[in-house]
C-alpha positions as CSV (number, residue, x, y, z in Angstrom):
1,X,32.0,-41.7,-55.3
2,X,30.9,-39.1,-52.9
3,X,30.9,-35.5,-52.9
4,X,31.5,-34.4,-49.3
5,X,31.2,-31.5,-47.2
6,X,33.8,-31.8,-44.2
7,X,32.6,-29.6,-41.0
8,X,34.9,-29.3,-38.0
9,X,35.9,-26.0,-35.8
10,X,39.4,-27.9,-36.2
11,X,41.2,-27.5,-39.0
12,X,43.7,-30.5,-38.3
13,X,40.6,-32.7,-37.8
14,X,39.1,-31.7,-41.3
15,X,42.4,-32.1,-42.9
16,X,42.3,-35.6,-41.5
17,X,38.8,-36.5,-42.8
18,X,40.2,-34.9,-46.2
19,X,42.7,-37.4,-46.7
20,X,40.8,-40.7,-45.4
21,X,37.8,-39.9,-47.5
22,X,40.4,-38.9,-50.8
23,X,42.1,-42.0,-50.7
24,X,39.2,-43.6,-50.8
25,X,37.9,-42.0,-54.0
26,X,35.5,-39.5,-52.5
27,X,35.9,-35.8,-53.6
28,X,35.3,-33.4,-50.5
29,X,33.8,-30.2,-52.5
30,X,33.7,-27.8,-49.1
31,X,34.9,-27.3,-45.5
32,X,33.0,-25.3,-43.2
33,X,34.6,-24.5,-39.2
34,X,30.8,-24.3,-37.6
35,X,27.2,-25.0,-38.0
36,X,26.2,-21.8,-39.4
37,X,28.8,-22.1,-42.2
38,X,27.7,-25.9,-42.7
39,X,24.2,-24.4,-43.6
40,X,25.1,-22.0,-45.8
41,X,27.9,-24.3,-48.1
42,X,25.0,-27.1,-47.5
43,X,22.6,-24.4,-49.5
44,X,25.2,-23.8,-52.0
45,X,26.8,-27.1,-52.6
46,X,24.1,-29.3,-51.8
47,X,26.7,-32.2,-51.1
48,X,26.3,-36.3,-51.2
49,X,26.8,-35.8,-47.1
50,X,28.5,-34.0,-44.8
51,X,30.7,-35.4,-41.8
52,X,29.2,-32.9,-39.0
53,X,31.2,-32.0,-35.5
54,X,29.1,-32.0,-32.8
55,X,30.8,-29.2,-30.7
56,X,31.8,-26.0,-32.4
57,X,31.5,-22.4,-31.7
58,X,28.5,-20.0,-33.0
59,X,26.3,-23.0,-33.8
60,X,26.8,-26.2,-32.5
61,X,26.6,-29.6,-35.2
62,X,23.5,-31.2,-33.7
63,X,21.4,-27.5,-34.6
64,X,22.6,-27.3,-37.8
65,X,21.7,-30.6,-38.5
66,X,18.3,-29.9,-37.3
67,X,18.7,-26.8,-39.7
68,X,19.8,-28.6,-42.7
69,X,17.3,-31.8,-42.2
70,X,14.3,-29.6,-41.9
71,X,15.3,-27.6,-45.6
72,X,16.3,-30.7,-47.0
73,X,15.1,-33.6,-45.7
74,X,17.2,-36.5,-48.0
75,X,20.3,-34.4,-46.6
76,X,22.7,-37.2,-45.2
77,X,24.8,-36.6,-42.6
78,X,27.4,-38.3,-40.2
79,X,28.3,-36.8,-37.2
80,X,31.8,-36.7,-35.4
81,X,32.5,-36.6,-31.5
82,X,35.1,-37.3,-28.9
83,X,34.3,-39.5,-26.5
84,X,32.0,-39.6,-23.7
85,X,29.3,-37.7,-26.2
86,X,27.1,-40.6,-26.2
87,X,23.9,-38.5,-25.2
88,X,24.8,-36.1,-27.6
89,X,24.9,-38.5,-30.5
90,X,21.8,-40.3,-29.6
91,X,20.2,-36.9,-30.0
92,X,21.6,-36.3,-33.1
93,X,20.6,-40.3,-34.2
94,X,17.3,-38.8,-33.5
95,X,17.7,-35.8,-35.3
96,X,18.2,-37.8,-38.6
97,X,21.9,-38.4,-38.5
98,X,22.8,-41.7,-40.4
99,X,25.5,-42.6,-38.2
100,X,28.6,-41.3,-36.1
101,X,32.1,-41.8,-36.1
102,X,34.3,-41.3,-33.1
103,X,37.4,-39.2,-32.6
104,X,40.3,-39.2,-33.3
105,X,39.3,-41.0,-36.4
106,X,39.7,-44.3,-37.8
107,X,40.4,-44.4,-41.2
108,X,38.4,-47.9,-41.9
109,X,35.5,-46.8,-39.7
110,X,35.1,-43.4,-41.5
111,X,34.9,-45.0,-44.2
112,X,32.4,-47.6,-43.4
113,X,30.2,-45.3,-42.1
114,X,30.5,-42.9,-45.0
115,X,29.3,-45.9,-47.6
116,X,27.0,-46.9,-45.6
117,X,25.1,-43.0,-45.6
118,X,25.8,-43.2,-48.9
119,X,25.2,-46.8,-50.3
């Protein structure tokens, strides 16, 4: 299964991704609240993928993707919004994200998308 990194300003919201991606057999290995934290546990964990927000404070989730694609270009990631994002997650399609998954989460979408990244 998967090692993880789980990145959402929203604590609730990561300890919902926790427990879908847990049941499932996946191991998330780190949390970070924004995209500057997402590089920096990226650097140090180098996870399987990482479930990316897309709006956060300090650094938003499409930069640090451009961030963390450009140092490590195999780096998977998925990226999470709320609705009515959809220009936001085309740009991040196009930034290399392997897919999206829409707030608030469903558990059998999350994780399609997350064995599809990974599969």
């Amino acid at each position: 299964m998967a090692k993880i990194l789980v990145v959402d300003d929203t604590m609730f919201m990561r300890m919902m991704l926790k427990e879908i991606l847990s049941k499932e057999g996946h191991e998330v290995i780190g949390e970070a609240g924004n995209g500057m934290e997402a590089v920096d546990k990226y650097k140090q964990l180098r996870p399987d993928l990482v479930t990316m927000d897309i709006t956060m404070p300090e650094m938003e989730g499409i930069e640090a993707l451009k961030i963390i694609r450009g140092q490590f270009p195999l780096a998977k990631v998925i990226m999470c919004s709320a609705m009515g994002q959809q220009q936001k997650v085309v740009e991040a399609i196009q930034c290399g994200a392997r897919d999206f998954i829409v707030k608030p989460f469903q558990a059998e979408r999350v994780i399609e998308a997350v064995n599809r990244a990974v599969g």
